[in-house]
C-alpha positions in Angstrom: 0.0 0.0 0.0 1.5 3.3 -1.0 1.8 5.7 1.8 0.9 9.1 -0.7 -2.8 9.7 0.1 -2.9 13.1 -1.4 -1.5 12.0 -4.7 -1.8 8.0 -5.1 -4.4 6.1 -5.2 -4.4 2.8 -2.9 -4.6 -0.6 -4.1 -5.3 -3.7 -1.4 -2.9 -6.8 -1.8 -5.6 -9.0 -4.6 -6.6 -11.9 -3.5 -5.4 -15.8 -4.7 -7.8 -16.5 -7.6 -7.5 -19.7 -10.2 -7.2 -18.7 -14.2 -6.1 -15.1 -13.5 -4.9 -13.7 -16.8 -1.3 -13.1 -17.3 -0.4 -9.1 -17.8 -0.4 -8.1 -21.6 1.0 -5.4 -22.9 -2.2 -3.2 -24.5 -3.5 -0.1 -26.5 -4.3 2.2 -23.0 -7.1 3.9 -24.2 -10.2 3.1 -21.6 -12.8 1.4 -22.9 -15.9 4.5 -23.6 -18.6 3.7 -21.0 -20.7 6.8 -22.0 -22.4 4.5 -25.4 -25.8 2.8 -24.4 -25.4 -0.6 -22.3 -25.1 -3.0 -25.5 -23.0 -1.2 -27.1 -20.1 -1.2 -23.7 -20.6 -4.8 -23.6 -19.7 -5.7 -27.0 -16.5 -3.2 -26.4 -16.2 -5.4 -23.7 -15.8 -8.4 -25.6 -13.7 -6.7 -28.3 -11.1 -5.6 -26.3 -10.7 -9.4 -24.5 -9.8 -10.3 -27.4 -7.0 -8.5 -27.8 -5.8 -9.7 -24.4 -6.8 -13.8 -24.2 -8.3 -16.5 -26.0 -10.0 -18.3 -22.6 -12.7 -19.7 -24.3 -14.2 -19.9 -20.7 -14.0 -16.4 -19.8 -15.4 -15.6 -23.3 -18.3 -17.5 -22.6 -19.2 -16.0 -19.7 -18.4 -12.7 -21.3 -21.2 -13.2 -23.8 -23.4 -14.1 -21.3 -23.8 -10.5 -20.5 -23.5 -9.1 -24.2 -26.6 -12.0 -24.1 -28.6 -10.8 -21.1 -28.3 -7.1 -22.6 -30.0 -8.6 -25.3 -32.7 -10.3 -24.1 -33.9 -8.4 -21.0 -32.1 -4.5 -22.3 -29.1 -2.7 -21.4 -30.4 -1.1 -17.9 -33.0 -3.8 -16.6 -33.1 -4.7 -13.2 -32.2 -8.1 -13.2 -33.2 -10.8 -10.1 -31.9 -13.9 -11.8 -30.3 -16.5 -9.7 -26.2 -16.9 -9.5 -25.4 -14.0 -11.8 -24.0 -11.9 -8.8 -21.8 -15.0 -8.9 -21.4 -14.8 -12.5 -19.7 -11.6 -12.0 -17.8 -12.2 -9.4 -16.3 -14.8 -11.3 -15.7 -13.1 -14.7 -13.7 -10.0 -12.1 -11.8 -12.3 -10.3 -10.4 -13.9 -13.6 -10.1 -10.8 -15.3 -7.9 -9.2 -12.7 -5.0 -7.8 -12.5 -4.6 -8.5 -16.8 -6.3 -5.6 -17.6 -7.8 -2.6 -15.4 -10.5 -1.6 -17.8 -12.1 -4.7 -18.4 -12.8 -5.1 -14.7 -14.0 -1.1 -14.9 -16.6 -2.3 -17.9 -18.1 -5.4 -16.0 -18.5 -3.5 -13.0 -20.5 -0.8 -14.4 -22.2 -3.8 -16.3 -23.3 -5.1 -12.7 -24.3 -1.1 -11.6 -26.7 -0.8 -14.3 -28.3 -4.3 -14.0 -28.7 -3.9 -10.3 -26.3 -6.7 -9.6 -24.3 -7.1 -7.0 -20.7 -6.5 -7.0 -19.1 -9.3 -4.6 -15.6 -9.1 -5.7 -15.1 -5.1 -4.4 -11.6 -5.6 -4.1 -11.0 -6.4 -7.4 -13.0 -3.6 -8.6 -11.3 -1.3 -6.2 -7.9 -1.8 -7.5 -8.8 -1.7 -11.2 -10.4 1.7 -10.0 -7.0 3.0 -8.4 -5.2 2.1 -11.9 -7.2 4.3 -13.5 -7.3 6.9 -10.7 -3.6 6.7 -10.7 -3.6 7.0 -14.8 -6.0 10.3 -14.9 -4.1 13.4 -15.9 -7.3 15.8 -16.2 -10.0 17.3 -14.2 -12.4 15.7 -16.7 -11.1 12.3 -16.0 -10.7 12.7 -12.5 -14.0 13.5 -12.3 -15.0 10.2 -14.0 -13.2 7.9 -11.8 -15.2 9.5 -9.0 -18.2 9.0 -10.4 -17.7 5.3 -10.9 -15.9 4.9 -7.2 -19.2 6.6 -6.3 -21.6 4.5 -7.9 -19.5 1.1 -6.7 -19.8 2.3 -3.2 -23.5 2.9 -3.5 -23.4 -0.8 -5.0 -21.6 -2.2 -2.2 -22.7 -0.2 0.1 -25.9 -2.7 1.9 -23.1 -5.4 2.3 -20.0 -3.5 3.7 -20.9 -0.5 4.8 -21.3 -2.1 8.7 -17.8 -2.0 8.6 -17.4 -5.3 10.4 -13.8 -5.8 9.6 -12.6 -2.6 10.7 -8.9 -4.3 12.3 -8.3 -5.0 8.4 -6.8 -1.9 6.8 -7.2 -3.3 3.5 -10.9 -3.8 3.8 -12.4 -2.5 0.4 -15.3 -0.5 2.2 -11.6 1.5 3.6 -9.9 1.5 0.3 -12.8 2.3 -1.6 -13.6 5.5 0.5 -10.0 6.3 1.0 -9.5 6.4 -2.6 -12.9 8.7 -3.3 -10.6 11.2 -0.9 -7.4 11.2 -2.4 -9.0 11.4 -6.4 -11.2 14.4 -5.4 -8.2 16.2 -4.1 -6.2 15.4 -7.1 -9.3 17.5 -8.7 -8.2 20.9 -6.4 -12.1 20.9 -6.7 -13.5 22.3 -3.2 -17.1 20.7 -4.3 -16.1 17.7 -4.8 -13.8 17.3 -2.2 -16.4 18.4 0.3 -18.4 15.7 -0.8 -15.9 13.0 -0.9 -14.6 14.2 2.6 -18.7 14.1 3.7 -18.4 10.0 2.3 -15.2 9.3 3.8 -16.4 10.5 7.8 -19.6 9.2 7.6 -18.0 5.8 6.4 -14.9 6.0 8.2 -15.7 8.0 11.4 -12.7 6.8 13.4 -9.9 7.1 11.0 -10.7 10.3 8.6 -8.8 12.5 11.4 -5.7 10.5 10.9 -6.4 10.7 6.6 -6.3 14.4 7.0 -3.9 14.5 9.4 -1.6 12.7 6.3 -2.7 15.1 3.9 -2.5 17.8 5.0 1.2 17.7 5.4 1.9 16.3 1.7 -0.4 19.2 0.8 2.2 21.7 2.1 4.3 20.7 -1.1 4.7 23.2 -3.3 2.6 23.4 -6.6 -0.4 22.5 -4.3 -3.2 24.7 -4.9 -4.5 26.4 -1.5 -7.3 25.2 -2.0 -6.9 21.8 -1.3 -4.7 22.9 2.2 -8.4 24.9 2.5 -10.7 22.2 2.5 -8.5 19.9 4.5 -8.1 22.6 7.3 -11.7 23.1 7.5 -12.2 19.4 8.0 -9.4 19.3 10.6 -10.6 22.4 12.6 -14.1 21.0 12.8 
């Protein structure tokens, strides 16, 4: 775990998993998630290809490009085991490529389906955190943390394993901090900062605490030293 939170985006140790891809080397251009549902999906599948020819994972792949088809690209869906589905098409995906982990997630957020692999999803979401140059981009890797915490959120937001510092619920909301202050944005810093203490009560002292003193560094906007203040001084 890096030790930068006003710049670097955590990652949590990932966990043992059978048939993980091996790293390829690929065209880093994100995958557009902004096209309707079927459309992201098929990307999906195009840009495995370029990466594996697991006739497994493939299969399970086009099982979403299939249930975008038969029941639309933003149903609800209730179906038995394909929380599981997911779960297993992350797990195998990670750590080969960042994006493709990105697309099924969002695939899950706008079916309604549970995300039960959040650690995987977390890390991909750090990579491209880590990778974002822009406000514009920054901005759009808080919006998907945001809409994987809401995801998440009825299973782990009890906090039950709070002697683990690599719990995702943490890394997930620790994360959401350190992207909106790479923004310099005081909006969206509030917010993030609102998320992180009213997930984290006992530890977003010590988070500012941390940032504020790599905020001191020079070429840091005042506003981000600002908005941290306030939240110490509270």
């Amino acid at each position: 775990m890096v030790s930068r939170p006003a710049t670097t985006a955590y990652a949590s140790r990932p966990p043992p998993a059978a048939h993980r891809l091996p790293p390829t080397p690929l065209d880093t251009k994100p995958i557009t998630f902004a096209d309707d549902g079927r459309r992201a999906t098929r990307e999906l599948l195009r840009r495995f290809d370029e990466i594996s020819r697991s006739r497994d994972l493939r299969a399970r792949l086009e099982t979403l490009e299939a249930l975008d088809r038969q029941y639309g690209s933003g149903a609800l869906l209730e179906l038995e085991d394909v929380s599981g589905l997911v779960a297993s098409i992350l797990t195998d995906l990670a750590p080969a490529d960042a994006e493709l982990v990105i697309g099924v997630a969002l695939w899950a957020i706008r079916h309604g389906v549970a995300i039960e692999a959040p650690d995987v999803v977390s890390n991909a979401l750090a990579e491209r955190a880590n990778h974002a140059r822009t406000r514009d981009e920054l901005a759009a890797v808080l919006a998907m943390m945001r809409a994987v915490i809401d995801n998440v959120a009825p299973r782990l937001a009890a906090d039950l394993e709070r002697s683990n510092p690599e719990r995702p619920w943490r890394i997930l909301h620790a994360n959401l901090a350190i992207t909106a202050i790479r923004t310099e944005d005081a909006t969206l810093m509030d917010s993030a900062f609102d998320a992180l203490e009213a997930a984290l009560p006992g530890e977003a002292q010590s988070f500012y605490a941390e940032a504020r003193a790599l905020a001191l560094a020079p070429g840091i906007s005042p506003v981000v030293r600002e908005r941290i203040e306030a939240r110490i001084q509270a």
